[in-house]
C-alpha positions as CSV (number, residue, x, y, z in Angstrom):
1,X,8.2,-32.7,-36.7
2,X,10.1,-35.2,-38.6
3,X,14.0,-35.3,-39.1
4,X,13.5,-35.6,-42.2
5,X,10.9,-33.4,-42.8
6,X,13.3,-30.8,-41.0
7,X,15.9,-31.4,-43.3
8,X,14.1,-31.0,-46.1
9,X,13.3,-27.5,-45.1
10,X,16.3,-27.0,-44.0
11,X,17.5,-27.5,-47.5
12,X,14.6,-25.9,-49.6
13,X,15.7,-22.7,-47.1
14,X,19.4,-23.0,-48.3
15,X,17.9,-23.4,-51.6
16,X,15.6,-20.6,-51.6
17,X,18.3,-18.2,-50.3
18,X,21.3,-19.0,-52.7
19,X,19.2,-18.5,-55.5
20,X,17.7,-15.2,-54.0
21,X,21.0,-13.7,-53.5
22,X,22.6,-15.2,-56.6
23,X,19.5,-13.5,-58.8
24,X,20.1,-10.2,-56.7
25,X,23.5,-10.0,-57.9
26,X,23.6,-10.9,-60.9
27,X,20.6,-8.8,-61.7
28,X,22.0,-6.0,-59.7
29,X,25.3,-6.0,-61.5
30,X,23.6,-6.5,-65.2
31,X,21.9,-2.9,-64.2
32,X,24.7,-1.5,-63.0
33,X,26.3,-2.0,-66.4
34,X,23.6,-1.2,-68.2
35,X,22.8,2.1,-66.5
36,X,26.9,2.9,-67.0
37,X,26.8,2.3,-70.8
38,X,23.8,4.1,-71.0
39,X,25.3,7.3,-68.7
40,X,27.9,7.1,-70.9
41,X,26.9,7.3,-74.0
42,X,24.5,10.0,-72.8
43,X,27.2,12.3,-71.1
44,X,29.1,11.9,-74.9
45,X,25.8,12.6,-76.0
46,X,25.3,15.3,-74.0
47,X,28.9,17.3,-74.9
48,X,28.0,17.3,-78.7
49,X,24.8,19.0,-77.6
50,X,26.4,21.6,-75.6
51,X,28.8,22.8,-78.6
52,X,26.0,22.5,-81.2
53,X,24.1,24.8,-78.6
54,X,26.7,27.2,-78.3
55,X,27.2,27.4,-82.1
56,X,23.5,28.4,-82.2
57,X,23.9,31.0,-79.8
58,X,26.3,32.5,-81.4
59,X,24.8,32.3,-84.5
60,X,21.7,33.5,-83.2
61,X,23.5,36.6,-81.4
62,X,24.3,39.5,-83.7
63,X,27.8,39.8,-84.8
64,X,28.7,43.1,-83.1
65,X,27.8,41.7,-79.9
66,X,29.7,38.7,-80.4
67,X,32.2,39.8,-77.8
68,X,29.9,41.6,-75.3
69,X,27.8,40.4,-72.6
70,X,24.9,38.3,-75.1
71,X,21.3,39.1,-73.7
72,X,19.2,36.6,-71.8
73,X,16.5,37.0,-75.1
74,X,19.1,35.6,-77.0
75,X,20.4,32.5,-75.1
76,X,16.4,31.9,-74.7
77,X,15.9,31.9,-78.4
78,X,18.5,30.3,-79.2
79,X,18.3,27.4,-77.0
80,X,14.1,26.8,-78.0
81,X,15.5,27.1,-81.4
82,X,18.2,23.9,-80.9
83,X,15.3,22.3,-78.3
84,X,12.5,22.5,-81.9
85,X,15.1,21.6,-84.1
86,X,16.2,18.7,-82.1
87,X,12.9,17.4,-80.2
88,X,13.2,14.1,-79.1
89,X,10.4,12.6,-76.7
90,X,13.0,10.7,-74.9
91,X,15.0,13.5,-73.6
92,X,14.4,17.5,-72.8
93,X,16.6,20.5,-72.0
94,X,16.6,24.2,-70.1
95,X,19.0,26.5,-70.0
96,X,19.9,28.0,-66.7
97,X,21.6,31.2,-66.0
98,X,23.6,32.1,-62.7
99,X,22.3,28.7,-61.8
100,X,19.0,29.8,-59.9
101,X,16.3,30.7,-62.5
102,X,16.0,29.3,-66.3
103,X,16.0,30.8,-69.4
104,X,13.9,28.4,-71.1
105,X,13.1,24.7,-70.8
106,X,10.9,22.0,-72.7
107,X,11.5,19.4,-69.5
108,X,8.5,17.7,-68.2
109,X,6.8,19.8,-65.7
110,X,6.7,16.8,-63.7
111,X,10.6,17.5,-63.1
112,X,10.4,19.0,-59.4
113,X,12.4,22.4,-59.7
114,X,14.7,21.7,-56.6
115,X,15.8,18.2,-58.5
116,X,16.8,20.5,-61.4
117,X,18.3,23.1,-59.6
118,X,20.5,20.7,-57.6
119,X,21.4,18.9,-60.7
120,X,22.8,22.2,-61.6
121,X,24.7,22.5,-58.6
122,X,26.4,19.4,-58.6
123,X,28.2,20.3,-62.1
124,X,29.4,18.1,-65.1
125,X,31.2,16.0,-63.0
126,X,27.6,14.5,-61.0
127,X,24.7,13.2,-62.5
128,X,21.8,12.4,-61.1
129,X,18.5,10.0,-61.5
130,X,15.1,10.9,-60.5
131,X,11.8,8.9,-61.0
132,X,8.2,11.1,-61.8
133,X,4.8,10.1,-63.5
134,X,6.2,6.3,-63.8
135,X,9.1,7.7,-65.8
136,X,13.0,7.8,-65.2
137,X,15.3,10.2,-66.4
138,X,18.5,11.0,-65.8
139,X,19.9,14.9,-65.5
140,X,22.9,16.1,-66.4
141,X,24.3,19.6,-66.3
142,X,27.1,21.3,-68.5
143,X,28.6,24.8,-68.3
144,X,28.4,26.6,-71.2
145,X,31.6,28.5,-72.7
146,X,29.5,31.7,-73.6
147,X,31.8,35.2,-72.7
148,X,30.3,37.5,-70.4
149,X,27.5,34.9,-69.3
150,X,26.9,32.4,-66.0
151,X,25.0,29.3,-68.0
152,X,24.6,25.8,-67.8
153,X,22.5,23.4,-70.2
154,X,20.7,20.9,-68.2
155,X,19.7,17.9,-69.9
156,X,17.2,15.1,-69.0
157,X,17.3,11.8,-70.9
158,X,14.3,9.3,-70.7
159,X,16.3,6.2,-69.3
160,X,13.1,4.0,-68.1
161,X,14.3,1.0,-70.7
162,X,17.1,0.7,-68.6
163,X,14.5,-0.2,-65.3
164,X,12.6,-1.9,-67.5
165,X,14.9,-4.3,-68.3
166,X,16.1,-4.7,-64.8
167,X,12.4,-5.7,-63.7
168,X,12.0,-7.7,-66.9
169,X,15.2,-9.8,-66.1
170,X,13.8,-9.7,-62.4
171,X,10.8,-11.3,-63.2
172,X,12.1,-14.2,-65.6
173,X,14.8,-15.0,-62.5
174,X,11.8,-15.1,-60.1
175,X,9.8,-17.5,-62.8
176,X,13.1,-20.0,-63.3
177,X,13.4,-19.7,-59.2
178,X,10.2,-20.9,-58.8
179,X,10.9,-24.0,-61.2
180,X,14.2,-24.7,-59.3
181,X,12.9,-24.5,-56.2
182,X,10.0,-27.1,-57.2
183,X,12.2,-29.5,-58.6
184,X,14.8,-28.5,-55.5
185,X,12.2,-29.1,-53.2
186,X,11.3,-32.7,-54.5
187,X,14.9,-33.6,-54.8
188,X,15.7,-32.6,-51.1
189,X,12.8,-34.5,-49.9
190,X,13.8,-37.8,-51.8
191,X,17.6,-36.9,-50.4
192,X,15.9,-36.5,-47.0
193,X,13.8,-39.5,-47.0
194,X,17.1,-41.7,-48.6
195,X,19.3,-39.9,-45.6
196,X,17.1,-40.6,-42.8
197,X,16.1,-44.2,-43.8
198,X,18.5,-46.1,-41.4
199,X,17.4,-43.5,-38.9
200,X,14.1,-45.4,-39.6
201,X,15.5,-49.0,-39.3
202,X,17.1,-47.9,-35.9
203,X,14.0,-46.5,-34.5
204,X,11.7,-49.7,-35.9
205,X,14.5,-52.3,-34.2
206,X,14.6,-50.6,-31.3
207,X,11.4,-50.8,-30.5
208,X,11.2,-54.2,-31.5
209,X,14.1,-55.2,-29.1
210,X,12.2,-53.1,-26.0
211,X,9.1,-55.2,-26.9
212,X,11.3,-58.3,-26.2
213,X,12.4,-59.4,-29.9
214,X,15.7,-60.1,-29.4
215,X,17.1,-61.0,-32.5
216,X,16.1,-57.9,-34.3
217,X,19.0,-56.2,-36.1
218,X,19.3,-53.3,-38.1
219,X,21.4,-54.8,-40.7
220,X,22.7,-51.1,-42.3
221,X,25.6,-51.5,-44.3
222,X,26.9,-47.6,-44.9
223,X,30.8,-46.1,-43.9
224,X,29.3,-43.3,-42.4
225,X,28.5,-42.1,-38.6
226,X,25.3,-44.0,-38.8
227,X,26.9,-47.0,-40.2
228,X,28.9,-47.0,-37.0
229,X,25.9,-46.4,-34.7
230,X,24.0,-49.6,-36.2
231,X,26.7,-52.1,-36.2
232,X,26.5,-50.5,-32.4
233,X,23.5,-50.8,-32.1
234,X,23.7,-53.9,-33.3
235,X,26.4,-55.2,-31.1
236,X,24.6,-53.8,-28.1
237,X,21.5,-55.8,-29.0
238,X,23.2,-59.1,-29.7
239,X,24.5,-58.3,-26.0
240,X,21.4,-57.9,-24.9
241,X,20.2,-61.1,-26.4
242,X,23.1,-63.1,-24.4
243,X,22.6,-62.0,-21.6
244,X,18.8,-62.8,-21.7
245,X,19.4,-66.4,-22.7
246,X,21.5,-66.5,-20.1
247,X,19.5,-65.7,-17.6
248,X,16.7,-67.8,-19.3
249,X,19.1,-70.8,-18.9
250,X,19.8,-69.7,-14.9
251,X,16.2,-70.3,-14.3
């Protein structure tokens, strides 16, 4: 292979990974934004749902109970009432109690249980993302201040857009990758071929001088390392040449 076809790998390589890991960061760090604002707003979200919820509960409940143990029957109700009054295909709820069984829930039943009931575990202060039917959501659990009763509202919020956007912004960094490294590719070839061109001359004069042309000189005018190998060169060959006439004028 070529030097200079080696360097113009070399350099469509370079290429190739920069903009890889330039696109994976930059990408990476647009999500993690995104998915932050959007966790955000959803936990806010999220805490005017859990007193709107416990309003209704309390409504709901009778008023001499108000300060006794309320009755599973009447979280349940209450919490399908809020969940009807407030359906929004982009999000779901359930209500658990003594955080192993639920009272009611509208979440998809694609929502594996143990996802749910771990997202209940890990309290208010954890949230949690989990992917099922092509769909991303991300859970989020609340106690709930009601006397007498162990409960926690878990919510589920649709945030696919988010990934979405991350594979959309993927995909147009992939597209403008592939145009950089075309037009890369033909720039580090041309840079290759310019580079290695006194390379080229050396080689040529070279085998000129073995084949006994003695006045061949490479003639390359540059301040770098190979400027200094062909004046070299050169000065070896008109040594060469000397000593050959000399010789010649021995005989």
């Amino acid at each position: 292979m070529k030097f200079a076809t080696k360097l113009s790998l070399g350099c469509i390589t370079l290429l190739s990974c920069a903009l890889c890991t330039a696109g994976l960061i930059l990408t990476g760090k647009s999500f993690s934004d995104n998915l932050k604002t959007t966790r955000t707003a959803l936990q806010a979200q999220q805490a005017k749902e859990k007193y709107t919820l416990e309003r209704s509960i309390f409504t709901t409940a009778e008023t001499s109970a108000l300060f006794s143990p309320i009755e599973n029957h009447t979280l349940a109700t209450a919490a399908q009432q809020y969940a009807e009054q407030t359906s929004d295909a982009s999000s779901g709820l359930a209500l658990w109690v003594n955080g192993t069984y639920t009272l009611y829930s509208n979440l998809s039943t694609a929502l594996p249980r143990t996802v749910q009931l771990q997202a209940v575990a890990d309290g208010a202060e954890h949230w949690r993302l989990t992917c099922c039917t092509g769909r991303w959501y991300l859970l989020l659990a609340q106690p709930l201040d009601i006397p007498g009763v162990q409960a926690d509202l878990l919510c589920a919020y649709d945030v696919t857009r988010v990934f979405a956007t991350r594979d959309a912004q993927l995909r147009a960094w992939m597209a403008v990758s592939a145009l950089l490294l075309a037009v890369g590719g033909g720039a580090a070839v041309l840079f290759s071929r310019l580079v290695t061109r006194p390379l080229t001359v050396l080689q040529s004069a070279s085998e000129k001088i073995a084949a006994g042309q003695y006045t061949e000189r490479t003639h390359v005018q540059t301040d770098d390392e190979i400027g200094v190998l062909s004046r070299s060169f050169d000065a070896m060959a008109a040594a060469v040449e000397a000593k050959v006439d000399e010789m010649h004028a021995t005989l």
